[in-house]
N, C-alpha and C positions, 0 to 999 in steps of 0.2 A: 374539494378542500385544497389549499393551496398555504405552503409556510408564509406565516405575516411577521413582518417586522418586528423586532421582541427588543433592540438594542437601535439607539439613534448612533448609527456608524457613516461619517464622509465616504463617498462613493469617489475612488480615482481611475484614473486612465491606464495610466501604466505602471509598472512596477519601480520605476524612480522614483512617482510620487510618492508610494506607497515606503520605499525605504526611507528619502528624505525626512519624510512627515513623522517618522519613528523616529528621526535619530534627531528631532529637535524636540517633540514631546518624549521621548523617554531617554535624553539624551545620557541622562549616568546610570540607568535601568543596565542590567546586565545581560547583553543578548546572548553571548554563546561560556562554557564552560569547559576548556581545554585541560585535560588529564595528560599530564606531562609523567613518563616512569623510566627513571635510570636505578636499576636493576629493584632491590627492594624499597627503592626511595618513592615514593609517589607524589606529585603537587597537584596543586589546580591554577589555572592562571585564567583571570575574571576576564573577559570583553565587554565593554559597553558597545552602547548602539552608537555612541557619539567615535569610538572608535574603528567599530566597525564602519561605519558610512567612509571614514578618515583611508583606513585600510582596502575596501575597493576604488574609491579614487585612487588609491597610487598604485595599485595592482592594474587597474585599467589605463591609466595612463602609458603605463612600460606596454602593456598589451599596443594601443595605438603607436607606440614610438616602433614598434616592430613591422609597421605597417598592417594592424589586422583589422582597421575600421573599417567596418562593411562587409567585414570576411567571415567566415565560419569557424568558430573555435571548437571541439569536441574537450568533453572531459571525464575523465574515468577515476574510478579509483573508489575507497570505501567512504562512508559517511565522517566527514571530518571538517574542519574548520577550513582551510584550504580549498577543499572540494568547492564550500560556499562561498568563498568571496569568488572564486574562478567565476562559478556561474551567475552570481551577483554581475560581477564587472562585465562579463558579456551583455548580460540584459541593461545597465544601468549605459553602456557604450553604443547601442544597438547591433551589438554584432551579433550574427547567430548563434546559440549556444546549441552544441548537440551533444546531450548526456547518456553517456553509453555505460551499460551493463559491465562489472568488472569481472563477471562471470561467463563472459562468452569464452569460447571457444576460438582457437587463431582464427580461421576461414572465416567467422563471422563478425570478430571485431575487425579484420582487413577488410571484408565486406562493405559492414557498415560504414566505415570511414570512405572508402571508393564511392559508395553509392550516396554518401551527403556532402559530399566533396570538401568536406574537411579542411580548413589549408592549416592549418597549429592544433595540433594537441596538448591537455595538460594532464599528466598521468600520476599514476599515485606507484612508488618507487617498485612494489610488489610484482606490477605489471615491467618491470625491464627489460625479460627477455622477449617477452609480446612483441613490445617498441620497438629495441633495438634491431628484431627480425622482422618487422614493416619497414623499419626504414631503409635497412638493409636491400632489402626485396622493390624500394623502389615503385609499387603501383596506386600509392595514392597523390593526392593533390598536397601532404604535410609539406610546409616547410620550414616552420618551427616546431620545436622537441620539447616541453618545459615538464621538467619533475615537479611534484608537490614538494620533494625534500631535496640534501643533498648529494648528487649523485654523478661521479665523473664522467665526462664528456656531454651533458645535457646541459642548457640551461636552470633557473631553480628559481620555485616560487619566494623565495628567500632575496635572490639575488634581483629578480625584475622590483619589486615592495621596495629594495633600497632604491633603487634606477628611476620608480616609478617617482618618489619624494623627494630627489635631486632635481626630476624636471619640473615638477611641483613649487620649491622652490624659486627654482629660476624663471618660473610664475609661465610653466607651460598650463593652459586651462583647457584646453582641447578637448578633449575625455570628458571633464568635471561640466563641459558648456554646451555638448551634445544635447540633439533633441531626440525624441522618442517618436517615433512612425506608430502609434499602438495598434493599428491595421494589418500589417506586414507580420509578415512569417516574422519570429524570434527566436521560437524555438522549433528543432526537427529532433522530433521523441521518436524511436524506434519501440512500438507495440512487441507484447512478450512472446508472441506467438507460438501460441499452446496447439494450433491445428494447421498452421503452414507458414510458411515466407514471412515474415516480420514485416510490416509498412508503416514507414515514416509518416509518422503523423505532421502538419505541419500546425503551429497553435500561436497565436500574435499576441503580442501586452494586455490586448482589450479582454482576451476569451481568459486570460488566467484572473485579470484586476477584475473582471465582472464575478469572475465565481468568490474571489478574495471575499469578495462585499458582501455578495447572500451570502457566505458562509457565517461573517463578523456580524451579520443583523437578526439571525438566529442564535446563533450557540454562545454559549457563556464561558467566555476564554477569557482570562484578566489578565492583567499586568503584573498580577505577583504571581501568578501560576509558571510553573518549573514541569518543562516538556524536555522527553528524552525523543532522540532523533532514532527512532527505531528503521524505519520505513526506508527502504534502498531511495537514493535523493536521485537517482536517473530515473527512477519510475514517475507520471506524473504526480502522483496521488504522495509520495514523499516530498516533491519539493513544492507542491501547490503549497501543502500545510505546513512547510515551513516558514512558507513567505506569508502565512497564514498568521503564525507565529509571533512573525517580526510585528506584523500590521498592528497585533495587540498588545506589542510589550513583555513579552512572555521572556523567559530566561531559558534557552536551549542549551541539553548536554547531548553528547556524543557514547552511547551505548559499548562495552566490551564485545558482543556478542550476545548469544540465546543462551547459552551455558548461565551468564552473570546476569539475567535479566532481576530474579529477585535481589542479587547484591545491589544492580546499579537503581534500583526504585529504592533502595533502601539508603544507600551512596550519597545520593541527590535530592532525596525527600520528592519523590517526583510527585505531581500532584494531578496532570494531566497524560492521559497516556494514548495515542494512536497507533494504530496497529491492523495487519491482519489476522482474518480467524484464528490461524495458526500460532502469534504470537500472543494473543488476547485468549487463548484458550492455556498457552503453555503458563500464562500467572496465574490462572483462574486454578488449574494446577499444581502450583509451588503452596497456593492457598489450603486447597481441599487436604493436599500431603501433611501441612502441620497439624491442621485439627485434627487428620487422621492421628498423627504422630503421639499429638496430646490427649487421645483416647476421649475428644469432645465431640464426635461423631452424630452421635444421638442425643446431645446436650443442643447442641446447635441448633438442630433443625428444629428441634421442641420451640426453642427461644426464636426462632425463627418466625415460627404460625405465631408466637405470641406479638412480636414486632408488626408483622404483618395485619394481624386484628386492630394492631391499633392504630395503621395507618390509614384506616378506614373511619378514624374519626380525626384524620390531622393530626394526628399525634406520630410524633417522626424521630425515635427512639435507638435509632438502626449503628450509629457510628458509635454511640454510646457502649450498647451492649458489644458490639463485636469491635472494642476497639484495639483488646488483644490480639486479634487475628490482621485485621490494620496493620499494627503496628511494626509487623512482620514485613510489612511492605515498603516500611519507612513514616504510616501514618499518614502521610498528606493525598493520597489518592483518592481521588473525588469523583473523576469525570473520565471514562474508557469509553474511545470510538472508533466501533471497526466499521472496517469498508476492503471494497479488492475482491472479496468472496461473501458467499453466505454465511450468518456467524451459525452456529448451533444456540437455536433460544435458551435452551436450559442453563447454555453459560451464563447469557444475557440476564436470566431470571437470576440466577443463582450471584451474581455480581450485586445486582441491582438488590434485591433481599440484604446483603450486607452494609448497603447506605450506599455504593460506588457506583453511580449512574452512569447505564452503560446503554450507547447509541448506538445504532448502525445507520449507514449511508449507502449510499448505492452511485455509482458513474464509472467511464470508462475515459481512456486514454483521450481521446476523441472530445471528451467533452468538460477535459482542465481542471477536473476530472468527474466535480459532484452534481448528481441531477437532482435528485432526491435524499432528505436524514431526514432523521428524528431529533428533536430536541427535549427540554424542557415540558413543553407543553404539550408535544406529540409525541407520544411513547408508548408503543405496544409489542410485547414480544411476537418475534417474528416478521416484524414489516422493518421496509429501509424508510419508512417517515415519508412524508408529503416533498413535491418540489418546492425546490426555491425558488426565492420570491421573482426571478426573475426569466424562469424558464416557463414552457408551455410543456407538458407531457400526455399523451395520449396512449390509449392500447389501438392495437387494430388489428384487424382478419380474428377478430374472433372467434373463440369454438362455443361448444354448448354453455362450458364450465364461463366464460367470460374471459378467458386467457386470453391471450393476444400478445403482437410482437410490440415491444413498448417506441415510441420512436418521443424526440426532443427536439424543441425547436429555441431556441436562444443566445445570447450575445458567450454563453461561454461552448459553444461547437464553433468545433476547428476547422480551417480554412482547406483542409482538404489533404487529401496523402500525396506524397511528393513522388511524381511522374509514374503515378499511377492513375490516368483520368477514367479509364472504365470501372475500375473500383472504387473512384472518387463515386462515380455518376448513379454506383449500383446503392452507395449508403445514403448519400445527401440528395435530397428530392424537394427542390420546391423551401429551399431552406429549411425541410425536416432532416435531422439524423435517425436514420434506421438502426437501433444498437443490436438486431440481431438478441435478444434477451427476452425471453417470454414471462409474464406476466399481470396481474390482474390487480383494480381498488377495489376499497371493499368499501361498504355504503359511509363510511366516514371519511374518506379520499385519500387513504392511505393505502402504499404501492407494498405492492408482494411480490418476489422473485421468484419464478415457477422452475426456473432453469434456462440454459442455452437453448436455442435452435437447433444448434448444429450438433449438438450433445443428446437431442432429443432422441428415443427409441420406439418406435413405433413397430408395435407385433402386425402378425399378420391378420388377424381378426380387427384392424383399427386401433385397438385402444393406444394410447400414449403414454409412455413412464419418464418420467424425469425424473434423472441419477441420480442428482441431487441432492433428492427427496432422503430418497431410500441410503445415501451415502450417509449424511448426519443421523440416521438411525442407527446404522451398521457400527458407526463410530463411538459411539454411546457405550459398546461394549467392553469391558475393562479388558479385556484381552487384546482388541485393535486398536494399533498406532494411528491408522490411516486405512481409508479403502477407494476403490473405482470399480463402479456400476456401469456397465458393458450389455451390451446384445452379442451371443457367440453364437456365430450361422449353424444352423441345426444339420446334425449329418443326414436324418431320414427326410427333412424337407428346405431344401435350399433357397424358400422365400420366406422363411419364416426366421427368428433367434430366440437364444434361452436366456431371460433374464439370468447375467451371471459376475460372480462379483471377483476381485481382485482384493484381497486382503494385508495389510503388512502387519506384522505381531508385535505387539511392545516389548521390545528385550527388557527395560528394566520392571515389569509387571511380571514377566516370564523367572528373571531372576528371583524378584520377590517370592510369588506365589507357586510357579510349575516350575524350579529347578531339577535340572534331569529327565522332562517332559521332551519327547522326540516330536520332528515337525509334524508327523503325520498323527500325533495322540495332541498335539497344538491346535492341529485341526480337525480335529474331532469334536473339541472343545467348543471351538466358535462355532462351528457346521452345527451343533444341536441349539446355541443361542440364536443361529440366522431361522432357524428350523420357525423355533420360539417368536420371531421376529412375524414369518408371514403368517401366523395366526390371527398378526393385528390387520394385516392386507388385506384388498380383494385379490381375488385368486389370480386375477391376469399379472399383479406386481410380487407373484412370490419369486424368492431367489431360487435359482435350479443349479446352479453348480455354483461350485467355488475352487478359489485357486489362492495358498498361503503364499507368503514370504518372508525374508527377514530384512529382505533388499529393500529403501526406501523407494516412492515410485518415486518417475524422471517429472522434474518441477521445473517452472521458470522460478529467478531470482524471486515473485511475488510470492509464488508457493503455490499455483494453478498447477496441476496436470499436466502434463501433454499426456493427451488422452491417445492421438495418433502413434507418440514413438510407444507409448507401453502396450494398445491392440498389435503394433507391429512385433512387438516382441513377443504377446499372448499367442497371436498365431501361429509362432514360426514355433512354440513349445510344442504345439498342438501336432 
């Protein structure tokens, strides 16, 4: 089974075409949604697409007068208007764009910049002393500085936008008359890396416009739907679906935060929402708290089986009844698609039961990002959906169960990691990408995520546990925030491990319900639910120890693990 064309969508090259062809079909459509605040005052200030296209032309153009056509731009900073045209104008200039995590660490944002050779950065004002102490320090390739805002002694996106529409003007076209290479490196994405070293992914016009297009020829994205920009825009999987966004006309806002997630869907009337598990889980959340709140607990779920019987005859009653709990969310949310992680099905079901059609996808950095979703038509809890329409997916090295490492062959895998050739040579084989990602179809050709490889646990007796499994159970428990499923080297037999889990506690659950509860009667608590848990196991995946905390684990900006620094810190406890 393979996704088939659902929407008659033009297929382009590059992501020029891709903006252009927006900003003359939806030219007074409003692409982005700027929240302006001097002190309690608040605005909004509309962008169309006709301005937008208006405003990376002359941001690109200043770009090219600084001499940086052909060159490498980096750009950092949070998810903002700014941010976007920066990396628009790179792509729409051919210059390289390299979108770096605003959450590294010095060593590794100087890193990064040294190792993609950088020559301009465009930074967001937060990061200054970052900046000011590279530049300082002297060991990358920068030789331009440009703030997002204004900020003395730097350049300013402010100030190149005026520069860029004086030489615009005086009818420089340079910029605006570039051609697009869609084969060539365009972008060098730096991977989260959650188990070692970080590698520059390298991804060309062609592997981001070809996935644009399977994405636009299945999923039902319109031109009056209102997307909030959740998703970190350095990740690929943020800025694919933005330019995702653009292709359909859609009207983009810019998010406060996780704290304001239910004000800004409510703010904005958002109607489409992307996201990871983590944030797809924390609305499903702000949801379940009201009805809690409004004592409609057992009213719901009743109304619930009733909805659900009758969607068994077509009859599709769902928004209807729960449109007080909607509306809670601003009312127009229709459509939630996670990807990046495994969702928890029961969000999935539990969404999708209130009328909010809620998809999962599956792809990695590697591959611009999406291999495999769900849509409309293909929708089953628990699976990430059939590939698109225009990849090949395969399982292989099978076990008994049918599991296997999934690998992808198509026009949206990337052109390879940048001066990395034996880890180029160990994932791409034969034009397949090896993703390293175990899992198996089931006889209607829909893909299942079993877990990582590398995350796999294998006992000593053979059998196989993936974490992952058992993590979205663990999770379920009203008492755990978050957990990680570990093998901890046995002290009587040093070839074997103990299924064992890492737990974080929910303080506001704690406050709620066990105020005055000590960590070690906290844990007491969950220890007799995990107890409860391997009842439903076979005996090889029961849990054998556990370890609480209050400390959140160590994440990438996606909200993945690092499974390595937190064993490093498990052990060193032990």
């Amino acid at each position: 089974m393979k996704n088939k064309k659902i929407f008659d969508v033009k297929e382009f090259n590059n992501i020029k075409e891709i903006v252009y062809n927006s900003a003359e079909k939806y030219s007074e459509n409003i692409a982005f949604v700027i929240k302006h605040k001097e002190g309690k005052e608040v605005s909004y200030e509309n962008v169309t697409y006709k301005r937008l296209l208006e405003d990376i032309n002359k941001f690109g153009t200043a770009l090219y007068n600084l001499n940086l056509k052909g060159k490498r731009v980096a750009v950092i900073g949070k998810n903002r208007y700014e941010w976007v045209v920066s990396h628009l104008s790179n792509l729409l200039g051919g210059i390289v764009s390299v979108p770096l995590d605003k959450d590294l660490q010095y060593d590794e944002l100087e890193s990064s910049l040294i190792r993609s050779k950088a020559d301009a950065i465009i930074f967001d004002e937060k990061l200054k002393d970052e900046i000011s102490e590279i530049k300082k320090n002297g060991k990358t390739n920068l030789t331009e500085y440009i703030c997002m805002s204004e900020l003395s002694g730097y350049r300013s996106f402010k100030e190149l936008m005026k520069k860029g529409e004086e030489l615009i003007e005086e009818g420089n076209t340079d910029f605006i008359n570039s051609k697009i290479d869609e084969n060539i490196m365009s972008i060098l994405l730096f991977t989260s890396g959650t188990t070692s070293k970080s590698k520059a992914v390298m991804l060309s016009q062609k592997n981001i416009a070809s996935n644009i297009y399977a994405l636009q020829a299945v999923e039902d994205i319109r031109p009056t739907d209102v997307n909030i920009a959740f998703l970190p825009l350095h990740h690929i999987f943020g800025s694919t679906c933005l330019i995702m966004m653009l292709a359909c006309g859609v009207k983009t806002t810019f998010p406060d935060g996780l704290r304001y997630i239910k004000q800004n869907l409510n703010e904005y009337k958002v109607s489409v929402f992307v996201g990871v598990p983590v944030l797809v889980e924390a609305i499903y959340k702000a949801i379940m708290k009201e009805i809690e709140k409004q004592g409609k607990t057992k009213l719901i779920k009743i109304v619930m089986k009733v909805s659900n019987f009758l969607l068994k005859f077509h009859i599709d009653i769902r928004r209807k009844l729960f449109k007080q709990v909607l509306d809670a969310l601003g009312g127009q949310l229709r459509l939630v698609i996670s990807g990046g992680a495994p969702a928890d099905l029961e969000i999935s079901k539990g969404f999708n039961n209130l009328g909010v059609i809620t998809l999962q996808g599956y792809g990695l950095s590697e591959t611009a990002p999406v291999i495999c979703a769900e849509n409309y038509n293909v929708l089953k809890n628990g699976s990430v959906g059939v590939p698109m329409i225009n990849d090949i997916v395969e399982i292989v090295n099978k076990d008994e169960k049918g599991i296997g490492e999934i690998r992808v062959k198509g026009p949206n895998v990337m052109l390879g990691y940048y001066e990395m050739s034996d880890i180029t040579n160990e994932v791409l084989k034969d034009g397949w990408f090896y993703t390293g990602d175990l899992g198996y179809f089931d006889l209607e050709g829909r893909l299942f995520i079993t877990g990582r490889n590398k995350n796999l646990i294998v006992l000593k007796n053979g059998k196989k546990v993936f974490p992952e499994e058992l993590e979205t159970l663990v999770n379920r428990i009203e008492l755990v925030e978050e957990s990680m499923v570990f093998g901890f080297p046995d002290k009587q037999d040093k070839t074997d491990v103990k299924l064992s889990v890492k737990v974080v506690y929910s303080k506001e659950v704690v406050k709620e319900k066990y105020n005055g509860k000590s960590e070690e009667e906290l844990r007491e608590i969950i220890w007799n639910e995990i107890k409860k848990l391997n009842t439903t196991f076979p005996r090889y995946k029961h849990i054998q120890n556990l370890i609480v905390t209050g400390e959140e684990l160590i994440k990438t900006t996606t909200k993945k693990v690092k499974r390595q620094e937190e064993m490093k810190i498990i052990l060193n406890e032990k």
